[in-house]
C-alpha positions as CSV (number, residue, x, y, z in Angstrom):
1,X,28.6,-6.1,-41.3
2,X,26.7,-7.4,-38.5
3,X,25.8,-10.6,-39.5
4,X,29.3,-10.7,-40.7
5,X,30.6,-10.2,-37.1
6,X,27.8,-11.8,-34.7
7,X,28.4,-14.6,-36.5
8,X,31.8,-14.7,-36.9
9,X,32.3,-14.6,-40.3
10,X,35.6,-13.3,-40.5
11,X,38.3,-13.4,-37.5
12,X,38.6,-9.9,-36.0
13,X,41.9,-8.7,-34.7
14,X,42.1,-8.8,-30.8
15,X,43.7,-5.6,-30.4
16,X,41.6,-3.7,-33.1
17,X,38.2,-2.2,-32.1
18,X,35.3,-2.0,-34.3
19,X,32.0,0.1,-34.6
20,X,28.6,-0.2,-36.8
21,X,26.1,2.8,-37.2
22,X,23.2,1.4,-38.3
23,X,21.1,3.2,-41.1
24,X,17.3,2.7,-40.0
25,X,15.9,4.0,-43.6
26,X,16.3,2.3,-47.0
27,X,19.3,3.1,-48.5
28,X,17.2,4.9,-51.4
29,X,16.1,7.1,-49.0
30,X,19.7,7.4,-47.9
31,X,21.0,8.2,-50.9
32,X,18.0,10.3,-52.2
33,X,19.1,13.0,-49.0
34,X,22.9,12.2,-50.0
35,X,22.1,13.8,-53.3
36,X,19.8,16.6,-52.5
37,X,22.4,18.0,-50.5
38,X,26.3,19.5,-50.6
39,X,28.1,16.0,-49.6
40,X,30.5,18.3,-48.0
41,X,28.1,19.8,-45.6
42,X,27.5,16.9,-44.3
43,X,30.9,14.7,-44.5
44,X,32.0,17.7,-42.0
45,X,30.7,17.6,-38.8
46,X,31.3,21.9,-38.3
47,X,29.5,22.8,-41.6
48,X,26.1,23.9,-41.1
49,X,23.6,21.5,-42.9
50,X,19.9,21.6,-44.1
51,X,20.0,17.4,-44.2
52,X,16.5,15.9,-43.2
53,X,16.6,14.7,-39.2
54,X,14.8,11.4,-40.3
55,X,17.8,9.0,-40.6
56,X,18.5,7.6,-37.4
57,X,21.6,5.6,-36.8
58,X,22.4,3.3,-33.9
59,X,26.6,3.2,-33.3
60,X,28.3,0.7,-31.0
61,X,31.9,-0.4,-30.0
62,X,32.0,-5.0,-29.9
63,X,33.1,-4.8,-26.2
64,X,31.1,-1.5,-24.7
65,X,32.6,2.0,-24.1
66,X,36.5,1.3,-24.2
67,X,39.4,3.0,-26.8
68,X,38.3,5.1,-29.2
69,X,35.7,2.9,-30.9
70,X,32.9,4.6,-28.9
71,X,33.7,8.2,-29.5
72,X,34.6,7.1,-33.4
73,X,31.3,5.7,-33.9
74,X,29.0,8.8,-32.7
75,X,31.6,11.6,-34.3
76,X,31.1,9.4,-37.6
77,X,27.3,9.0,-37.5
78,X,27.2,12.8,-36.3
79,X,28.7,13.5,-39.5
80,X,26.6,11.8,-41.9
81,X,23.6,13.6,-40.9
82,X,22.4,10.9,-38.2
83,X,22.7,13.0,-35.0
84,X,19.7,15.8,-36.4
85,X,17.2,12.7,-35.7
86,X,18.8,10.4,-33.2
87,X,21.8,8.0,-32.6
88,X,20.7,5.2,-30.2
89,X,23.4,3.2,-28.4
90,X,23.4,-0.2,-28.8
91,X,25.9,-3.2,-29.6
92,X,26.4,-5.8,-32.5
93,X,24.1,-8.4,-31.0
94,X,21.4,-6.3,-30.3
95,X,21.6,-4.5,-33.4
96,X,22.2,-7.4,-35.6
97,X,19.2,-9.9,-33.6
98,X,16.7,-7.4,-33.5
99,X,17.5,-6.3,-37.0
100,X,16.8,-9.2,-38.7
101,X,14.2,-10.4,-36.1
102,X,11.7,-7.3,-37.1
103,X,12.8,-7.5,-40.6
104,X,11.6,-11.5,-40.9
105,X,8.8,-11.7,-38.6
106,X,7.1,-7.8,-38.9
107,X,8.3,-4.9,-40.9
108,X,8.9,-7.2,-44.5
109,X,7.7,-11.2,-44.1
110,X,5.0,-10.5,-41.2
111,X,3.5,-7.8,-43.2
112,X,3.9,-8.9,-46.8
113,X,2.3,-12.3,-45.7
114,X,-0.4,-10.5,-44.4
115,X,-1.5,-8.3,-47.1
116,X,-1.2,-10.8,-49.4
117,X,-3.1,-13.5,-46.9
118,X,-5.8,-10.3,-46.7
119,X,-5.8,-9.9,-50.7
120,X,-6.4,-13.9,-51.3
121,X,-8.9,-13.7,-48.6
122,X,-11.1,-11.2,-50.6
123,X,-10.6,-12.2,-54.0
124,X,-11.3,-15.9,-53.2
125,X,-14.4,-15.1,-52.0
126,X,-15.2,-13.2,-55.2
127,X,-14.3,-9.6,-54.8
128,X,-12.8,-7.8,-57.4
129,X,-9.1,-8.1,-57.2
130,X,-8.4,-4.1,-57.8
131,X,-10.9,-3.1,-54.4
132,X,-9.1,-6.0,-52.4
133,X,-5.3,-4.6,-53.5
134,X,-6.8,-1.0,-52.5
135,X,-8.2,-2.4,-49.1
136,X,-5.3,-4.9,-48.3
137,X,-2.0,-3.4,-49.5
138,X,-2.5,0.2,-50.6
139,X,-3.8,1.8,-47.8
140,X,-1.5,0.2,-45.8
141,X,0.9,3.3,-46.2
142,X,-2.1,5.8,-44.9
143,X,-2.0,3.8,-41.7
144,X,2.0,3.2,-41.5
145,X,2.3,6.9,-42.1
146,X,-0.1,7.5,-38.9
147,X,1.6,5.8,-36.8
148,X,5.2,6.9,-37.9
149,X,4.0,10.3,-36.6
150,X,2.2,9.7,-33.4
151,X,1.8,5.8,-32.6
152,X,-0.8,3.4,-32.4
153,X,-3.3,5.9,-30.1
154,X,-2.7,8.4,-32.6
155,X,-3.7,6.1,-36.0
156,X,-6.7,4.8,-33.8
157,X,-7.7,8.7,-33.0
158,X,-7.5,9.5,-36.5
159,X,-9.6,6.2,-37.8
160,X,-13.3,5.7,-37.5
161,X,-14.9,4.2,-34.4
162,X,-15.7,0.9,-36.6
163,X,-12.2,1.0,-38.1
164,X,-10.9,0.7,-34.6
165,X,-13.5,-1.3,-33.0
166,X,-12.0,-3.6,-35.5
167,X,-8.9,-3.5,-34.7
168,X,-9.2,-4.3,-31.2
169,X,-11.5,-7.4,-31.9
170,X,-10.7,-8.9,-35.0
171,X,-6.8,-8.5,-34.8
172,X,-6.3,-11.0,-32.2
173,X,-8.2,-13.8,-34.7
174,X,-5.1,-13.4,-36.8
175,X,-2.0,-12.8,-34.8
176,X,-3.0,-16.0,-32.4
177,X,-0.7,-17.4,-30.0
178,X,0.7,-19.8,-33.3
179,X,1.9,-16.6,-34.8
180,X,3.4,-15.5,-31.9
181,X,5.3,-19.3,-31.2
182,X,6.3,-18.5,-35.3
183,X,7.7,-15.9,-34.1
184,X,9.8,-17.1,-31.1
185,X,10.9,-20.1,-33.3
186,X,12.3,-17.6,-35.8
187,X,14.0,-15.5,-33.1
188,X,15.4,-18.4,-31.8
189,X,16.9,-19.3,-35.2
190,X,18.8,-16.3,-35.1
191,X,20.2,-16.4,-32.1
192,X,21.5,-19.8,-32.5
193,X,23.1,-19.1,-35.9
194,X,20.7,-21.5,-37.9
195,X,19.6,-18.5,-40.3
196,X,22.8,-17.4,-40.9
197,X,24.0,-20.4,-41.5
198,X,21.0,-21.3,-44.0
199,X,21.4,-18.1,-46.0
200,X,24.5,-18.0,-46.6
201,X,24.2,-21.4,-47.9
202,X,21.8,-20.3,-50.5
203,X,24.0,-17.2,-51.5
204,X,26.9,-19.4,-51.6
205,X,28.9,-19.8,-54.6
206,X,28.4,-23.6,-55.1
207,X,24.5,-22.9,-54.6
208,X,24.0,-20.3,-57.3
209,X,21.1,-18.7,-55.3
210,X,18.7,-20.9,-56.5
211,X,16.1,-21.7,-53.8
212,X,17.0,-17.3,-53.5
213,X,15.9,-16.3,-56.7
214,X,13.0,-19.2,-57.0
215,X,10.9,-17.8,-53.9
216,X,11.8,-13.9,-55.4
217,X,10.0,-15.2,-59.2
218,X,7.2,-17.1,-57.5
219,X,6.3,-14.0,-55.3
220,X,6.6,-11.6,-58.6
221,X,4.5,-13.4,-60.4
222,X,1.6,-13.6,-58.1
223,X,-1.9,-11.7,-58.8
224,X,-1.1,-9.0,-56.7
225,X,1.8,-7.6,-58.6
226,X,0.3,-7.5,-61.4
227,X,-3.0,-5.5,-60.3
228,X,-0.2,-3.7,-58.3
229,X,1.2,-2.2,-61.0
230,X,-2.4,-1.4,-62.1
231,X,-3.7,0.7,-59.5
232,X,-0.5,2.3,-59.4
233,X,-1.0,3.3,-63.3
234,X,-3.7,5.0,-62.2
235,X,-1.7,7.7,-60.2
236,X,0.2,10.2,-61.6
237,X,3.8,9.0,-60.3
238,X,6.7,10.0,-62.2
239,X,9.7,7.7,-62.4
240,X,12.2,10.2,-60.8
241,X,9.4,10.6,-57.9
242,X,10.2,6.8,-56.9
243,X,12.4,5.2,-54.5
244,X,13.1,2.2,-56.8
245,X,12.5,2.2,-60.6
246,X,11.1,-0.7,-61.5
């Protein structure tokens, strides 16, 4: 919806308002608290819930606080359970830039590019494959989940002194100032449209998603995956315990 309306991808009525709340989990986490509770209890603002407050939502009106946009958009995300963590105000450029800014460049492409740059790294230079997958990409969760709690100073407080020494030296070999000018080149993609315009290309009808679905089976059948699927053999996960089942 806010790709759709940033970039203009349908004519909105002038005299209609229009809100967005923003989900800021995956939506098999959404749905997973949907279902573990009374959808009643929390489709109704006045009935008492015991949803999770870990679903923030970000709810905006196009043209700032005017009509009844505003007011619509926190009652609604109020509603669905977003108001027990936050509800951030923002608008449907901010929302929609930023969004698929930190998608692209840190949260999905930036990291998956670097755990899999950290598990070529290792196993090119003759490491077994399963201790560079537990090194590189597993762990990765232990340090996210630090940090989701308390921030960077908390992580580095929990980690060993040479885990963090580390960090503050070696980090900067790899984020350079090329990754960073990546990064402003992609942002500025974005803001002028040239994304947009180039996916919706490759989800268009006439192209079939075919440059789409070739990068998805390159990237599935690379190493990784499959000592992925190894190491996480090994664990005694049951299919109804996972977000995705696949």
């Amino acid at each position: 919806m806010g790709l759709a309306r940033q970039f203009e991808l349908f004519q909105a009525k002038r005299e209609r308002e229009g809100l967005i709340n923003a989900i800021s989990k995956s939506l098999e986490i959404v749905r997973g608290d949907r279902l573990a509770h009374d959808f009643a209890h929390w489709a109704i603002p006045s009935v008492p819930s015991t949803l999770p407050a870990r679903v923030p939502r970000a709810s905006s009106a196009p043209s700032g606080r005017h009509g009844d946009a505003f007011d619509l958009a926190l009652a609604y995300g109020a509603a669905i359970g977003g108001a027990r963590a936050a509800l951030l105000e923002t608008d449907f450029r901010t929302e929609t830039e930023t969004d698929l800014f930190g998608e692209q460049n840190v949260i999905c492409g930036g990291v998956t590019d670097l755990m899999q740059a950290g598990f070529e790294t290792l196993v090119n230079a003759g490491y077994d494959p399963r201790n560079a997958y537990f090194e590189c990409i597993h762990e990765m969760k232990l340090i996210v989940d630090l940090i989701y709690e308390s921030g960077f100073s908390g992580m580095r407080y929990s980690i060993s002194n040479t885990a963090e020494y580390g960090d503050y030296t070696s980090g900067p070999r790899v984020i350079t100032d090329a990754a960073r000018e990546g990064m402003r080149e992609n942002l500025a993609r974005i803001q002028d449209g040239s994304f947009a315009k180039e996916f919706l290309l490759d989800m268009s009808d006439e192209s079939h998603q075919v440059h789409f679905k070739m990068l998805r089976q390159k990237q599935a059948e690379h190493q990784l995956e499959k000592v992925g699927r190894e190491i996480r053999d090994m664990y005694a996960w049951n299919d109804k315990d996972k977000l995705v089942n696949n």
